[in-house]
LOBA-795830 format. One line per 2 residues: for each residue x, y, z of N, C-alpha, C, O. Coordinates in nm, 4 decimals, decimal comma. Layout:
# residues N
X/Y/Z/X/Y/Z/X/Y/Z/X/Y/Z | ...
//
This chain:
# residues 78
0,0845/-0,1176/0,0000/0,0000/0,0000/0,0000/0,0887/0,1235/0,0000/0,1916/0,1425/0,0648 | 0,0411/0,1851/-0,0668/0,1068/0,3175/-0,1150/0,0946/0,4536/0,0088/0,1206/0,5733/-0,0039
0,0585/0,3973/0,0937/0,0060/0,4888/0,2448/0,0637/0,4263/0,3314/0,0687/0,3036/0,3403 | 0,1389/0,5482/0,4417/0,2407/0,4708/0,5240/0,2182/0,5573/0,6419/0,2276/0,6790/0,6261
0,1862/0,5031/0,7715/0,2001/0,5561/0,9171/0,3226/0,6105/0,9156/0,4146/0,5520/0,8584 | 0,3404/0,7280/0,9774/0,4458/0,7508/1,0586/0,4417/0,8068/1,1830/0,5239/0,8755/1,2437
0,3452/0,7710/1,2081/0,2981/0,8371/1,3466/0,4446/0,7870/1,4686/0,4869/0,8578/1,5600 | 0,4975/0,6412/1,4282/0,5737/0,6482/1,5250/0,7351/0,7220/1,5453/0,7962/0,7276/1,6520
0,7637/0,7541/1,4642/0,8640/0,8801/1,4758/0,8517/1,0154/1,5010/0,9333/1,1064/1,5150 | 0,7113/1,0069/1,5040/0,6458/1,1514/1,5278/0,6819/1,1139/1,6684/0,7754/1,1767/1,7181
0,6259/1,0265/1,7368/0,6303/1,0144/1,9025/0,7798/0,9675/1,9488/0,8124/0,9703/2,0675 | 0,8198/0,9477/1,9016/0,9850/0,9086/1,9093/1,0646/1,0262/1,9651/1,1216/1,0453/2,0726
1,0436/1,1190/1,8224/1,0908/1,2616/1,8370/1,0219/1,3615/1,9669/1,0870/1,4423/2,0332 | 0,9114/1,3396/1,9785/0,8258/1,3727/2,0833/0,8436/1,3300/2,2534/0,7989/1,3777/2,3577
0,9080/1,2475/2,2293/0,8927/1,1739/2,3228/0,7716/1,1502/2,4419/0,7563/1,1804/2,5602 | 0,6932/1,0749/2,3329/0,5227/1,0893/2,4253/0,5386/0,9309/2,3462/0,6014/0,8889/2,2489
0,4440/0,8719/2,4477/0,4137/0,7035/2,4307/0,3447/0,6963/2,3906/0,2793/0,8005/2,3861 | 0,2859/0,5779/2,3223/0,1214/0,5109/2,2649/0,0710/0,5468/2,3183/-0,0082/0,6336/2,2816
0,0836/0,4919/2,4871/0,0058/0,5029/2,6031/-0,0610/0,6412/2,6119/-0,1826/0,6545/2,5983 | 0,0578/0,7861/2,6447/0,0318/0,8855/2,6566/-0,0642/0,9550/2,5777/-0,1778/0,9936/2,6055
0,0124/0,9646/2,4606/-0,1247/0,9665/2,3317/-0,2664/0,9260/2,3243/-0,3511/0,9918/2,2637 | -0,2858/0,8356/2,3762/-0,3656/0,7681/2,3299/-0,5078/0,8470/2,4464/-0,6242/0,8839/2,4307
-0,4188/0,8409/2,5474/-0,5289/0,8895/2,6589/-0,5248/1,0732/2,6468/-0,5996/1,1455/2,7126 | -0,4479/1,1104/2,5741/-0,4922/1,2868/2,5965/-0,5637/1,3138/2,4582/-0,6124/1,4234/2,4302
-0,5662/1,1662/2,3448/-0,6498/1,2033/2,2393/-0,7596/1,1162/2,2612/-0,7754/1,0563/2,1548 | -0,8316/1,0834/2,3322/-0,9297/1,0059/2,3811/-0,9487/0,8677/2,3107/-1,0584/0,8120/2,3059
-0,8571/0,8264/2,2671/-0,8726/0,6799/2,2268/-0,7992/0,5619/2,2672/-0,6816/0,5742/2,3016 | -0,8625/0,4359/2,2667/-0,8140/0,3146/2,3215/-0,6756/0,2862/2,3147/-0,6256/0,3177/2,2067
-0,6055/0,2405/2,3903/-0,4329/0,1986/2,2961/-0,4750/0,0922/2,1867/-0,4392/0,1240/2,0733 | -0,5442/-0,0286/2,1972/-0,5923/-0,0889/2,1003/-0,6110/-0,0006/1,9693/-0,5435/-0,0311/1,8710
-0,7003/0,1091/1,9621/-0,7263/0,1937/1,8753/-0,6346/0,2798/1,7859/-0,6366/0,3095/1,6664 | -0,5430/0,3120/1,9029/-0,4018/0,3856/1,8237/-0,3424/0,3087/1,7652/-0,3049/0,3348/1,6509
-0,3178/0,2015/1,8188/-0,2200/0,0682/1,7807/-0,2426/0,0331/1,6377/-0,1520/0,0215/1,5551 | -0,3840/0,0152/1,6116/-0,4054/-0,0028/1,4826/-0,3950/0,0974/1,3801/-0,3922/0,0720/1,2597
-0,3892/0,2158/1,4331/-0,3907/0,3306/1,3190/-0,2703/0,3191/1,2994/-0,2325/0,3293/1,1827 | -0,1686/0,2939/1,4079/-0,0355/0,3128/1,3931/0,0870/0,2477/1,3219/0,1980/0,2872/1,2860
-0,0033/0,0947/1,3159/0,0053/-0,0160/1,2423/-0,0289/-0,0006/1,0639/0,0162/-0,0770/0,9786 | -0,1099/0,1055/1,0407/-0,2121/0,0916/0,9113/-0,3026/-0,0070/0,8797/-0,3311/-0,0437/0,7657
-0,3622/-0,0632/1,0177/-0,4679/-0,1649/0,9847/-0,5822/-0,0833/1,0122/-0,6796/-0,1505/1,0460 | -0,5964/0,0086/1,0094/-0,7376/0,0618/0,9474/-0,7583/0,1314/0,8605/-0,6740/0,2175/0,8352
-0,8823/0,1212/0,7782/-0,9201/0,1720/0,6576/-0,9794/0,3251/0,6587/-1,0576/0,3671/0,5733 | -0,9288/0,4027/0,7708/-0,9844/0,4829/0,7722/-0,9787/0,5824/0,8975/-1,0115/0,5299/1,0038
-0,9357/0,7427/0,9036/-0,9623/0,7708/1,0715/-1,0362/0,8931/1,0244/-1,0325/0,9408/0,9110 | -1,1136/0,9428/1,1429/-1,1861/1,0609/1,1130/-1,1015/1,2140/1,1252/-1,0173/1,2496/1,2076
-1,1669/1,2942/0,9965/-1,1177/1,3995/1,0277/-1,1002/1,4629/1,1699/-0,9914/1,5176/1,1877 | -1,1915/1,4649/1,2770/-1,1262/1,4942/1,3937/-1,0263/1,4448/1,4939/-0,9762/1,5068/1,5878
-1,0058/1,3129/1,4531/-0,9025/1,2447/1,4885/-0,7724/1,2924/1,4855/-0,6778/1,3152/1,5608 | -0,8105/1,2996/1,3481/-0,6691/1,3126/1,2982/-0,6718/1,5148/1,3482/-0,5606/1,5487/1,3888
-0,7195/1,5687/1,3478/-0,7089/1,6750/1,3993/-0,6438/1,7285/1,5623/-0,5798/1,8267/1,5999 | -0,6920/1,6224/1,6203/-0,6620/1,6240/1,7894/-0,5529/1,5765/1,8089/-0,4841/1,6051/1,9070
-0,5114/1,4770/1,6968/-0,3286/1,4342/1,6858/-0,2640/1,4960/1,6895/-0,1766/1,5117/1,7747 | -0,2906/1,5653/1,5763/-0,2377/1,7439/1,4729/-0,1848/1,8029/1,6289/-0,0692/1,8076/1,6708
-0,3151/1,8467/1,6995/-0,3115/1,9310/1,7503/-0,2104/1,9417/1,9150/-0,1534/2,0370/1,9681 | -0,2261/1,7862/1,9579/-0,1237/1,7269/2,0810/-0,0046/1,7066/2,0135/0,0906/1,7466/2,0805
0,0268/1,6588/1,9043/0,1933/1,6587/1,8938/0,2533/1,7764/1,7881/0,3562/1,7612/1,7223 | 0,1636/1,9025/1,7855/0,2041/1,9966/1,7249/0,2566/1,9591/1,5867/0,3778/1,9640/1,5658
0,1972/1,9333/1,5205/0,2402/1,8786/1,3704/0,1540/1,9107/1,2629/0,0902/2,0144/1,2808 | 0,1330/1,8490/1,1522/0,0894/1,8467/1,0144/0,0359/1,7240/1,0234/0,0819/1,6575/1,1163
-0,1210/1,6245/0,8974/-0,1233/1,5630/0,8839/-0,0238/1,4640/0,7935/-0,0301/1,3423/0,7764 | 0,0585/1,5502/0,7489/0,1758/1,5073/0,6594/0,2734/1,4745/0,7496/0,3523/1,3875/0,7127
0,2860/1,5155/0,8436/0,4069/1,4219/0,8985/0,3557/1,3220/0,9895/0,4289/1,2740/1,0761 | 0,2289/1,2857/0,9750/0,2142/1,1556/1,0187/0,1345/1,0276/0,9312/0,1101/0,9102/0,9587
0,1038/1,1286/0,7936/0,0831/0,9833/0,6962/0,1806/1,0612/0,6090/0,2073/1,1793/0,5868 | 0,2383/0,8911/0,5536/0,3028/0,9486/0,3680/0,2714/0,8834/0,2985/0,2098/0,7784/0,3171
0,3187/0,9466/0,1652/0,2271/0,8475/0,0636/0,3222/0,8749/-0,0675/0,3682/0,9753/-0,1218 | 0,3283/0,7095/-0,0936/0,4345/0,7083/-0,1734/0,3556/0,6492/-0,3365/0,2972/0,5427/-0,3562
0,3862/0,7825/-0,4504/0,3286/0,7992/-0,5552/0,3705/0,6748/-0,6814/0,4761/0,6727/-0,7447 | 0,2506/0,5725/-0,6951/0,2725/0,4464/-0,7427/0,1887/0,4816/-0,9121/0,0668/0,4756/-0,8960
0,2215/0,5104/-1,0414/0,0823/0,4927/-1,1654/0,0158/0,3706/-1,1354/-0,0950/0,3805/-1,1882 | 0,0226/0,2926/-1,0949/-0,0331/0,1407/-1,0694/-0,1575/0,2040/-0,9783/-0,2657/0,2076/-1,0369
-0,1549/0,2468/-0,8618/-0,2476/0,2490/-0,7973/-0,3456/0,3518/-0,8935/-0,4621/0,3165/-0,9118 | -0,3222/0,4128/-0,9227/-0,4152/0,4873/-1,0313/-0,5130/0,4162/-1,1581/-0,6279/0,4432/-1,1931
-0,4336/0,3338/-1,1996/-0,4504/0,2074/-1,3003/-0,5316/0,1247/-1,2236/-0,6428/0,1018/-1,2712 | -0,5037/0,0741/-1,1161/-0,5786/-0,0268/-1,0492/-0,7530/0,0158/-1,0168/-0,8420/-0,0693/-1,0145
-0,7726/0,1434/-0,9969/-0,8914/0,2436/-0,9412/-0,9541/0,2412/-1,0686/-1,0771/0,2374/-1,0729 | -0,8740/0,2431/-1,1926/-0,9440/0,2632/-1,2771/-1,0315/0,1169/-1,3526/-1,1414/0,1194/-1,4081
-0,9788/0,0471/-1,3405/-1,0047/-0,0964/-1,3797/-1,1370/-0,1409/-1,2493/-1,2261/-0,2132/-1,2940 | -1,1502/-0,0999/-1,0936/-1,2532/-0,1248/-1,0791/-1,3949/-0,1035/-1,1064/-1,4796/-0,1742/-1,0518
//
């Protein structure tokens, strides 16, 4: 997949835990874990806003996305 977490170097550099995170952005560690992982299909714009907003960042420095013609090709064929 052409979409890549980086949430964990964000917290690296930060030095704030899953744990920490997880409880001043109101969600489960289970919950982060998976975003953090890229096993979910999806987070909500306010989510991702309250991230933004506790580790002082951009949504860009915590997803990247690496530019494939295939995935374009593939969208188009469904």
């Amino acid at each position: 997949m052409p979409i890549q977490i980086t949430l964990d170097a964000v917290l690296t550099s930060r030095g704030i835990t899953g744990k920490q995170l997880a409880k001043e952005v109101g969600l489960s560690e289970t919950q982060l874990s998976l975003f953090r992982s890229g096993k979910v299909r999806g987070i909500r714009f306010s989510t991702l806003a309250r991230l933004c907003a506790i580790l002082n960042c951009r949504p860009g420095d915590l997803i990247d996305y690496d530019y494939d013609p295939a995935d374009i090709e593939a969208s188009e064929d469904s």
